[in-house]
N, C-alpha and C positions, 0 to 999 in steps of 0.2 A: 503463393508464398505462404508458408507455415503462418503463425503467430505466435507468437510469447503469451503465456497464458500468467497472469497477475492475480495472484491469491491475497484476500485482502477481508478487513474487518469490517463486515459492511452493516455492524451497528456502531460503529463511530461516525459523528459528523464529521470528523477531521478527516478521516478515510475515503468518505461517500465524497463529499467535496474534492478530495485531489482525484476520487476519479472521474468526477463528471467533469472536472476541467480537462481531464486529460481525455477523456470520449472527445470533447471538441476539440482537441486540437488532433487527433487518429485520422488525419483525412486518408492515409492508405491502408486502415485498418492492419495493422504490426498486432496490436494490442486485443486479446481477448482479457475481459475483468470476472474473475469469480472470487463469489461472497464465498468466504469459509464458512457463514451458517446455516449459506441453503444445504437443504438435503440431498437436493437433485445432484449438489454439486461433490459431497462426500467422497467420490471415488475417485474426484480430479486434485486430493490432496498429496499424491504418488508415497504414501506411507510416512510424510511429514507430522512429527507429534504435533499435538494441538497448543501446547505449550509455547512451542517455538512459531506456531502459524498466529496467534495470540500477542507475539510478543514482536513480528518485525512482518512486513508485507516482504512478499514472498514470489518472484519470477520463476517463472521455469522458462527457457529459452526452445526456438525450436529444436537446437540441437541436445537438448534435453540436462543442461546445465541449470542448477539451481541456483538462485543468490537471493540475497533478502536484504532488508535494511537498506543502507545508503549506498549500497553497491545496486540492491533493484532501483532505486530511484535513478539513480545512474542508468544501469538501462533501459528504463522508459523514457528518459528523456533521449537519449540516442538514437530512439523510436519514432520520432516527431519531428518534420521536418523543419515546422516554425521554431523549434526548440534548440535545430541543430549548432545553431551558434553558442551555445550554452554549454555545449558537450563538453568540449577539449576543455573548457574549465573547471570543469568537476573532477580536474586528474591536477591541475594544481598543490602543490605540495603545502600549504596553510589551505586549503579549499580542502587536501583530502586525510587532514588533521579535526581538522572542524565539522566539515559535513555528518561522519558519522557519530560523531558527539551529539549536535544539533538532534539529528535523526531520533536516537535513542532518548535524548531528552525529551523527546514530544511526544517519542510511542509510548513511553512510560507513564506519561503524563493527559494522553487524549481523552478517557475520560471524564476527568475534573474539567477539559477545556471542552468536551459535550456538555456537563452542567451548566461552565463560564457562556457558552453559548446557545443555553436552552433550547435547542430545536429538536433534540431527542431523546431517544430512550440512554439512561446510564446503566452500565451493568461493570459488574465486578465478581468474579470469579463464575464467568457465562452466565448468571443471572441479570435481566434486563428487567427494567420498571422504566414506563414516562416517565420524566422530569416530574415533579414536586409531590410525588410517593413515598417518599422518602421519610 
């Protein structure tokens, strides 16, 4: 079975975190995760600006569909079996007013809440420093 390949900011804590929760909940592997910063992974951005890979996590489906934001979130949880109960409520009509508000509120916001939770590097316009370089 294909995978959905999940491109994602893997110098945010908020980032790293929902994916390593989401690696344990992958028991049939659906889910491939790549960092937007590795290099190795450059060519698996399929000519998506860095702007827009920067500003929302970002799915590619195996049918070669793109979505990002709280539409990828959406799809990776569709992904997970233990999750699956969770689906059909993410299409909710207050659920799909909210979610992508929510969504964009936190991306916009993730690294003030990498500082709020000092466990890593902040960076702001791709410049990264550890925590208290600043």
């Amino acid at each position: 079975m294909a995978r959905s390949v999940v491109l994602f900011d893997g110098q945010c804590v908020v980032c790293r975190g929902s994916v390593a929760f989401l690696r344990r909940l992958d028991w049939l592997r659906r889910l491939a995760f790549v960092d937007i910063h590795d290099p190795a992974a450059a060519g698996q951005n399929l000519g998506l600006h860095r702007a827009a890979l920067m500003g929302a996590i970002h799915v590619v489906t195996p049918g070669g569909r793109i979505v990002a934001g709280y539409e990828a979130v959406r799809h990776q949880i569709g992904q997970l079996p233990l999750l699956m109960w969770a689906y059909p409520l993410l299409f909710l009509p207050g659920v799909t007013w909210l979610g992508p508000r929510l969504y964009a509120w936190i991306a916009r916001r993730r690294y003030r809440l990498n500082r709020w939770l000092g466990r890593a590097a902040t960076c702001e316009q791709d410049v990264c420093q550890p925590v208290g370089r600043r």
